[in-house]
N, C-alpha and C positions, 0 to 999 in steps of 0.2 A: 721354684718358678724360674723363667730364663734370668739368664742375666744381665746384668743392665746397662750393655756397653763397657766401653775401655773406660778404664778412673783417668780423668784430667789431669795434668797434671799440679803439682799445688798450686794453690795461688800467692801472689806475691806476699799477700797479706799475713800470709800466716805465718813470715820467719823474724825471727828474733823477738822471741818470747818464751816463759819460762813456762817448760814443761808441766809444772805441777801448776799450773793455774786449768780451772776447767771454760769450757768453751763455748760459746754460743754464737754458733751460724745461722746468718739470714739469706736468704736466699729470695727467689721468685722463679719458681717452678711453671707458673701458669701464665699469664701474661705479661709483659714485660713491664718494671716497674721503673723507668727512667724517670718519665712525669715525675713520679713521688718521690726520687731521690732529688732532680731539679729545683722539685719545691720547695728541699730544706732552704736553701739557697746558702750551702757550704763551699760549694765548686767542686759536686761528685764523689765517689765512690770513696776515694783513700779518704778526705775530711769527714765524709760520714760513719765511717768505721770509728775513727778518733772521737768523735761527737758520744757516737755509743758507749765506745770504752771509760769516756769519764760519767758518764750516767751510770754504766753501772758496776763501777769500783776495781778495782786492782785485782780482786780473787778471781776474773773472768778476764778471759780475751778473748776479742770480738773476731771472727773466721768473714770474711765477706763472699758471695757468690757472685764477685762484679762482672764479668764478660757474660751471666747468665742474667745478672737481672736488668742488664739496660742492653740487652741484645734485642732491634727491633724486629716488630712481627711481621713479614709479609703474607699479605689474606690469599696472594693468588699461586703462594707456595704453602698454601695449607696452615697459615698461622706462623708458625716455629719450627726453625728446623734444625734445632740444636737436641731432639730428643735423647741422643745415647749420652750428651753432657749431663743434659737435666735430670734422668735419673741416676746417672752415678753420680751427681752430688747428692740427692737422698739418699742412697744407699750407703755412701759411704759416712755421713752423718749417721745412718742408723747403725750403722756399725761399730763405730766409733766411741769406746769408752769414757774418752775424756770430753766427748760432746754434753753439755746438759740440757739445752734447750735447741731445737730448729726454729727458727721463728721466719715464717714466710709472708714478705711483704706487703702482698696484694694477691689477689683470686685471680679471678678472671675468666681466662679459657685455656684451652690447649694441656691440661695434665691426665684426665684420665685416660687417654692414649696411651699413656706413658706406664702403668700399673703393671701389664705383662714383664717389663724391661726390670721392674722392680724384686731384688730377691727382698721381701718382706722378713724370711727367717733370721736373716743377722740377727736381728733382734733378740731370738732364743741365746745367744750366748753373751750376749749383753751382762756383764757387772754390776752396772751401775742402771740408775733409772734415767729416761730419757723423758721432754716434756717437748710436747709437737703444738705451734701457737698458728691457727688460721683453720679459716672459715669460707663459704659460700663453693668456687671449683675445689679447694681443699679440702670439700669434704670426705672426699675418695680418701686423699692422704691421713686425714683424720681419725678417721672413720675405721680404716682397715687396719694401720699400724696400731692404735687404740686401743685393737683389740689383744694385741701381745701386753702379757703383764710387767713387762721392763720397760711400755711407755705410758707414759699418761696424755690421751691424746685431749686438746683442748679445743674445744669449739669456741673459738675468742678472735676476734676482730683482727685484720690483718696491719698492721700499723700505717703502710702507706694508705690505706681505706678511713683515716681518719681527717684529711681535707675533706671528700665528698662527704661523710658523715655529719662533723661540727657545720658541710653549707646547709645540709637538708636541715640540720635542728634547729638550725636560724632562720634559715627559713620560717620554717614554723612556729617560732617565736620572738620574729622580727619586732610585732609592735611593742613587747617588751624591752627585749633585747637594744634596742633604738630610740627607746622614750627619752622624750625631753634634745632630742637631735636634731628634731626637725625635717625627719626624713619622709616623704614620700611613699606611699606604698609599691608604686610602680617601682622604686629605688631598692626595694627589699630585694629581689636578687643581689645586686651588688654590693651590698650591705653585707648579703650575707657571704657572700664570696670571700670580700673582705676581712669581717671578723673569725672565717673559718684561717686564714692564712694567715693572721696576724696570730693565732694559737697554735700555730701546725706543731711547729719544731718544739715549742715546750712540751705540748702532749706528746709527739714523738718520744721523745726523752721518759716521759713520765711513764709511758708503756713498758721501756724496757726496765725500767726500776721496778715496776710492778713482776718482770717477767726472772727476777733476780728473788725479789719476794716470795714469790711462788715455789718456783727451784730449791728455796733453801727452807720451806716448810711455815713462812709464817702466812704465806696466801696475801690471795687481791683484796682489798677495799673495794674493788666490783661485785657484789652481790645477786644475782638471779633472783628478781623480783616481780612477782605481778599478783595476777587474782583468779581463782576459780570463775570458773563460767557454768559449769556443770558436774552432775556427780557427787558421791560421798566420797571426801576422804579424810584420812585421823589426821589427827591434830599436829602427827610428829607421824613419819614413816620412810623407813631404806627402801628409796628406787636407785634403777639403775639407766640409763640412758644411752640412747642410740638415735642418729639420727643427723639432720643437717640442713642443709637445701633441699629443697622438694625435688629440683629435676636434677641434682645430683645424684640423690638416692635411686629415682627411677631409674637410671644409669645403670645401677650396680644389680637390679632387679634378677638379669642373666645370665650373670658374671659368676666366674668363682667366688668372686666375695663377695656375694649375697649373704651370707651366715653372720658375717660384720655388723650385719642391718637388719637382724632377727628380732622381733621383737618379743615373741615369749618369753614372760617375767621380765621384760623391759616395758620403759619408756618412750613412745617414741617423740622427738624432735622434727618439728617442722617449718620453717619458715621459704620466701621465695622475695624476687624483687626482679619487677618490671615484666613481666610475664602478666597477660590477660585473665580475667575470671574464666572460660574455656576451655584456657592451658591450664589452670588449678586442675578443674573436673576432670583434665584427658590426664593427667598424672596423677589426681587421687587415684582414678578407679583404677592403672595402674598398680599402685599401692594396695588398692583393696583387692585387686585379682591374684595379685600375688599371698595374699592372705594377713597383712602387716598390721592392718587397723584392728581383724579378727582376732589375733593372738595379743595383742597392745593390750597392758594391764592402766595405760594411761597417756593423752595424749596433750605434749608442749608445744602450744600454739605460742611463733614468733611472730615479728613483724612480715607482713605483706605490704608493698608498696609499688604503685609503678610513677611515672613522671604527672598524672591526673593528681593524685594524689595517696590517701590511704584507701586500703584494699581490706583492712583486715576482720571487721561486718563480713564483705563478701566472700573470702576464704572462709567463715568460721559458716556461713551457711550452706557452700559448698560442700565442705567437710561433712555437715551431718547428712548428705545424704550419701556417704560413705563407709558410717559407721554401723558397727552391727546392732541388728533390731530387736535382737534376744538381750540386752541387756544394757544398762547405759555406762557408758565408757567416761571414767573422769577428763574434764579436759580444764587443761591452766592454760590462762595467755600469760608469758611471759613479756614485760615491757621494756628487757634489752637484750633479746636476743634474737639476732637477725642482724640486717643491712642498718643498722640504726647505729645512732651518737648520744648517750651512754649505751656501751655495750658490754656486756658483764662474761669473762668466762663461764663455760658450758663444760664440764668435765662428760667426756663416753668412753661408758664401758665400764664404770666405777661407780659404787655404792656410796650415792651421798642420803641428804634426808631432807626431804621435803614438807615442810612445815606450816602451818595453815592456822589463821589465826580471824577475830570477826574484827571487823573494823568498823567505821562511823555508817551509821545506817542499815547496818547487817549485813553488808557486802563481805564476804569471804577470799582474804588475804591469803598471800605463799608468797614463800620464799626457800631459796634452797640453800641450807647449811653444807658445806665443803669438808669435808676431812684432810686438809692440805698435810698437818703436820705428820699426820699417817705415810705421806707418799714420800717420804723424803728418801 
């Protein structure tokens, strides 16, 4: 593949430290994530690097991508115009042996432009394993390096995306969340705005401990959890997973890396956010013309949501007039995987086990077992 511009030169951040420690860069490849550095409210880039390092211990040093991720967007030059930096910081992270994780901020817009620029091969000479943290525009990133067996790509929540996430959840469970306060319903936004900022920075923190965890083989306390909607499946079974944002994937539909997002003998993964029921149907049948639903041994329904509210009834009725008629296609809703607050790594491209259990009333439970200490 071309390649992907001049290498930047380093950043300041990454001198004076000791070589045998391994490394973990964060970056924001897709839209700029200044807001969510703001809102730790450390006073930017260098305090925040520091903030990470003591979260997650001495055996790692934290690598920053600061002139990339608070570099603002302008819309009327195309979003971002920093492309030849922004993939040579991926690539050279993928390159890079002593990297162990990429962890990318926030989604957004503006990265799969950037895919051709990408040599995806470093990877083949890779040593060591690499683990890639981000979701919704990073599905492309996800999604394709994923697919080399020296990374583990992870479908997991981008950390700056945990403000919007903890306002929507209180949102939604303001009259709990608020009992005995005295608050108002109209009040519930600010409520929730509130209590989503007054936990930012600790879950912040708690992310990349989890992202430390992971790396070193003991895995998340996040679990992939939900419930069968349809379909027989065993009680305990190795699938494999592919999959992401709905208008991501349609994306990659005519691209070379369609193969990424094959779903024969896979799983496929679906969720979307703030897109109309319409925009579901004009990118299922996408999906279904390409033949994805047809070869799909099983399909992970995420969250759907737009600002109305939940969406995910109308995705899930959408969808079945997508699926094929010759046989019926298991389908899970997974209930943290998406735009959502709890959100659970999503391992693709790797053989986990999918587990299925009866719960109260006969509803039929899952949840997916991780092989973490496998990938070490």
């Amino acid at each position: 593949m071309p390649r992907g511009g001049d290498r930047p030169p380093a950043a300041e951040e990454k001198t004076g430290v000791k070589a045998a420690q391994r490394v973990i860069h964060v970056t924001s490849v897709g839209s700029s994530a200044a807001t969510e550095v703001e809102r730790l409210g450390v006073g930017g880039i260098g305090p925040m690097r520091e903030l990470i390092e003591q979260a997650v211990g001495p055996r790692y040093r934290v690598t920053i991508a600061g002139r990339i991720i608070t570099r603002a967007v302008n819309l009327r030059q195309g979003g971002r115009t920093d492309d030849a930096e922004r993939a040579a910081d991926i690539e050279r992270a993928l390159a890079d042996d002593r990297v162990a994780a990429l962890v990318c901020l926030r989604g957004g817009a503006w990265f799969v432009r950037l895919l051709p620029r990408i040599r995806f091969d470093v990877l083949r000479r890779r040593r060591r394993r690499i683990f890639i943290f981000g979701f919704s525009e990073m599905t492309a990133l996800v999604g394709v390096a994923g697919a080399y067996p020296a990374c583990v790509g992870l479908y997991d929540l981008c950390p700056g995306y945990l403000f919007g996430g903890m306002r929507r959840y209180a949102e939604l469970n303001a009259p709990r969340l608020a009992k005995g306060m005295g608050i108002r319903a109209e009040e519930y936004p600010a409520f929730a705005a509130g209590w989503a900022a007054a936990q930012y920075r600790a879950k912040f923190l708690e992310f990349f401990r989890d992202v430390v965890d992971i790396v070193e083989g003991r895995g998340s306390s996040r679990r992939p959890t939900g419930h069968v909607l349809q379909g027989r499946i065993p009680t305990r079974g190795r699938i494999t997973i592919v999959g992401g944002n709905l208008s991501l994937i349609e994306s990659m539909l005519g691209s070379p890396y369609r193969t990424c997002f094959e779903t024969r003998r896979r799983w496929l993964a679906i969720e979307e956010v703030d897109e109309s029921p319409d925009r579901f149907d004009r990118m299922m049948a996408g999906l279904q013309l390409a033949g994805l639903f047809e070869r799909a041994e099983g399909i992970l329904l995420g969250d759907f949501h737009d600002p109305s509210g939940d969406l995910g009834e109308v995705a899930l009725a959408v969808l079945r007039h997508h699926l094929p008629t010759d046989r019926t296609v298991p389908i899970v809703r997974l209930r943290d995987f998406g735009h959502v607050w709890p959100m659970s790594p999503l391992p693709l491209h790797r053989e986990v086990t999918l587990v299925t259990s009866r719960g109260p009333g006969g509803r039929q439970r899952a949840h997916i077992d991780i092989p973490w200490a496998d990938w070490v």
